[in-house]
C-alpha positions as CSV (number, residue, x, y, z in Angstrom):
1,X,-82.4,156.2,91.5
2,X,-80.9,157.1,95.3
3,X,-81.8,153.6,96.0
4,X,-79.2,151.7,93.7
5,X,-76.6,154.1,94.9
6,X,-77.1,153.6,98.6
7,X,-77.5,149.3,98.6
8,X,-73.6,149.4,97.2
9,X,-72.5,152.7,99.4
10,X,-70.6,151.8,102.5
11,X,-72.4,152.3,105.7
12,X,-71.6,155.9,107.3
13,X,-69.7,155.6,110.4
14,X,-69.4,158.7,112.2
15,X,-65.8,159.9,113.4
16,X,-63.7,157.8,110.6
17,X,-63.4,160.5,108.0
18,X,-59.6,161.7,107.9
19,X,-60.1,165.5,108.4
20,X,-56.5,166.9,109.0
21,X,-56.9,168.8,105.3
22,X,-59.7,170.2,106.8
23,X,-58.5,171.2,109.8
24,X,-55.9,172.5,108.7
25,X,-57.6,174.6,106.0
26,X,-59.8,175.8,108.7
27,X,-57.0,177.1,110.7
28,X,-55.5,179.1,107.7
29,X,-58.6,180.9,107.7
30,X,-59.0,181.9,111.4
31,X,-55.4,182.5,111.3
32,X,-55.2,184.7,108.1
33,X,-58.6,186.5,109.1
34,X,-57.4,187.8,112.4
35,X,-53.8,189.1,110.9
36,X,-56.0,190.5,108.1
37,X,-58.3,192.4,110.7
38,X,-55.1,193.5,112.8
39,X,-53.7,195.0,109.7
40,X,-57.1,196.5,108.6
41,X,-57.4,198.4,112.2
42,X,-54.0,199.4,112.0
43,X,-54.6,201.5,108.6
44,X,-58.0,202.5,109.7
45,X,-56.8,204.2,112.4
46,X,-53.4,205.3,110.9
47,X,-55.5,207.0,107.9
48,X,-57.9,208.4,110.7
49,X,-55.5,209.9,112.9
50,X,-53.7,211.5,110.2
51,X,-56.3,213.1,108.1
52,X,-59.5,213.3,109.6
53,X,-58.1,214.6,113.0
54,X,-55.1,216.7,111.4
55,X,-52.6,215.5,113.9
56,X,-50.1,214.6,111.1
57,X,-47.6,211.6,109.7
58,X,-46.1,210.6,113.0
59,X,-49.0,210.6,115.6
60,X,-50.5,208.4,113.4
61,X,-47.3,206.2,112.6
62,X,-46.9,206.0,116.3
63,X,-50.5,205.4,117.2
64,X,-51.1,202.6,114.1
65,X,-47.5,201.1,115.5
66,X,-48.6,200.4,119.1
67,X,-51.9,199.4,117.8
68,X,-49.8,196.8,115.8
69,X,-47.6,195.5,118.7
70,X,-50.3,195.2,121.1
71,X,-52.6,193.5,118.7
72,X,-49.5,191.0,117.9
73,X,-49.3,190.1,121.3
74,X,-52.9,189.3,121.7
75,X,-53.7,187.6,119.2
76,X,-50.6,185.7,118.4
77,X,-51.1,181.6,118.8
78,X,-50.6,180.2,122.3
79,X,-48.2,177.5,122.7
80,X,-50.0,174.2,124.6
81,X,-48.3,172.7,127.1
């Protein structure tokens, strides 16, 4: 059966494929996953800080926030030159 199929298939030639749907698809993910993450932290340790160690609202507003800048800036995209 695979044989009839394969003597009118087109040969396979490696590195033709048009894969900029892919690609880009691909860097929705990583891109969407590590915002996700960032956000995830952020409550974690702004539910942490302000329950489990008792410090209150604003310590923990503060804490989550600088958690939130300084994961912005590290894991924002880097322009190529």
């Amino acid at each position: 059966m695979a044989d009839q199929h394969d003597a009118h298939a087109a040969p396979h030639v490696h590195g033709e494929m048009n894969i900029t749907e892919q690609a880009w698809t691909w860097a929705l993910f990583v891109g969407l996953t590590k915002w996700v993450s960032l956000s995830m932290a952020a409550l974690i340790l702004f539910l942490t800080v302000w329950f489990a160690v008792g410090a209150g609202f604003m310590p923990a507003f503060i804490s989550a926030a600088v958690l939130s800048v300084l994961g912005f800036f590290a894991l924002r995209t880097k322009k190529a030159h």
